[in-house]
N, C-alpha and C positions, 0 to 999 in steps of 0.2 A: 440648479439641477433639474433634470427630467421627471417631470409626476412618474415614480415609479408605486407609486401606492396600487394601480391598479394591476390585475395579475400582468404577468409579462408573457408574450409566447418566444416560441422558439424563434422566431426569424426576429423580434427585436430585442432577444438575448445579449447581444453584442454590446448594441447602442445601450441597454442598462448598465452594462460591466463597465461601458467606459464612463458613462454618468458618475457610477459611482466611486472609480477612479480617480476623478477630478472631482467631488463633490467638497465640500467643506465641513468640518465638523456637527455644527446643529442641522443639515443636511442629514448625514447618517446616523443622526441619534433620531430623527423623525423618524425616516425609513424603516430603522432596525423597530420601533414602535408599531407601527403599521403592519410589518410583517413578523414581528414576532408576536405582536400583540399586548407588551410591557415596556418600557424602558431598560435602556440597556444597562448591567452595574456601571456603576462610578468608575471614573480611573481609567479606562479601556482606551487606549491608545487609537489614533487616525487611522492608521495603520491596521491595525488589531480586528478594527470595526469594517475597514475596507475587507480585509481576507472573509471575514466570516459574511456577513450582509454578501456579497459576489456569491460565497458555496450556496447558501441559503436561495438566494436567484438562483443557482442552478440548480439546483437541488426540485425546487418546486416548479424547473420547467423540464428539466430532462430528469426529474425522479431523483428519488434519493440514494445514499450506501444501497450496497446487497444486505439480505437479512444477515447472509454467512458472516460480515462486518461487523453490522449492530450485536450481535452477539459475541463474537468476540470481543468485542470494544466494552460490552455489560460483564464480561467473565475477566477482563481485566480489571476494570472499575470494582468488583465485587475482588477482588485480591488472587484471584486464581489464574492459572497460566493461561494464554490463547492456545487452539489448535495449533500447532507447529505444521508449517508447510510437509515436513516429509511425509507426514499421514500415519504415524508410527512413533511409538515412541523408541527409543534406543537407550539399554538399558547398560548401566556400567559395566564392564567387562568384554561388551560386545567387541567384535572387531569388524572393520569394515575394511576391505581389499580392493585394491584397484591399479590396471595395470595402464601406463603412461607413456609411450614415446622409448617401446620396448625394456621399461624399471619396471617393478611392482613394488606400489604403495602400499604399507600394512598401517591401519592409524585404529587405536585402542577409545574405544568409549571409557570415560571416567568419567565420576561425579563434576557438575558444574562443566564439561568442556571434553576436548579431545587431547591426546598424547600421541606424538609421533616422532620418533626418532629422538626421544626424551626431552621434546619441546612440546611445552602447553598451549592451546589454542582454543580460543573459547567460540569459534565457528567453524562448521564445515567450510563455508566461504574462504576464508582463512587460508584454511588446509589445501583447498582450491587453487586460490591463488598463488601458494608456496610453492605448488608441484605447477602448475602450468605456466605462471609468470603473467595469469591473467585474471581476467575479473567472472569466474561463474558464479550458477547457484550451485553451492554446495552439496546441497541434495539432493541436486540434480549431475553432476559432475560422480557422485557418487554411486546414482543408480539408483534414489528413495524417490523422487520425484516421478510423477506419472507426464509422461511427456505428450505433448499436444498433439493429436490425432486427428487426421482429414474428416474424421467421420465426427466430431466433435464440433467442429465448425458449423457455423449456422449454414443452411439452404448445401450440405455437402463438400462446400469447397474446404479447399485446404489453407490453413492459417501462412504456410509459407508459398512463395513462391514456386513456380515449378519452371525448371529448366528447359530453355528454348530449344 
């Protein structure tokens, strides 16, 4: 394998990932040493060691998770729910209304999930997909989601394409 002990930059990122794709065992047990700076636990699959040892390269050459991650990721690990994308919470009773392909959808917040049309769903996605036949986000399909805005985009431009 490639001395990857030393730091790696961005343009020979590649050539690292593929090193360490074809690497061999006591290969990636040095590496994850070097850059984690301990041995890695016992038992940890080729495999196991390849995914992680690859994020960890990226990670330290194009930066790591967003904070908004890390912290969800510690309020899961700590037993408590993550921030939910819709930005709200939705409390049981609520209803939520939506009109489809000239029907209106009426679907009930209840404890643990949603009710609609006396079928249980434990996702808006779910719900989504029942009424359109296709795959959205649900809270975004619903209207909770804040939807991506030109002026949001880095340097002005618009995240979608615009029409020729």
């Amino acid at each position: 394998m490639t001395d990857l002990t030393m730091p790696v930059t961005a343009k020979e990122l590649p050539a690292a990932l593929a090193a360490v794709e074809s690497a061999e065992r006591t290969d990636l047990i040095n590496l994850w040493t070097a850059l984690i700076g301990s041995p890695p636990p016992k038992n940890l699959s080729v495999p196991f060691l390849r995914r992680a040892l690859a994020l960890e390269l990226q990670c330290q050459v194009l930066g790591g998770p967003k904070a908004r991650t890390l912290e969800n990721l510690s309020r899961i690990v700590a037993g408590s729910a993550s921030h939910a994308s819709v930005g709200t919470t939705l409390r049981p009773g609520a209803k939520l209304v939506r009109e489809w392909q000239g029907r209106t959808w009426t679907v009930e917040v209840i404890e643990g999930g949603f009710l609609m049309g006396g079928e249980r769903y434990a996702s808006l996605s779910a719900l989504a997909r029942k009424i359109t036949g296709a795959r959205w986000s649900g809270p975004r399909f619903f209207g909770l989601a804040k939807r991506a805005r030109a002026d949001d985009a880095p340097n002005g431009t618009s995240r979608r394409r615009k029409a020729a």
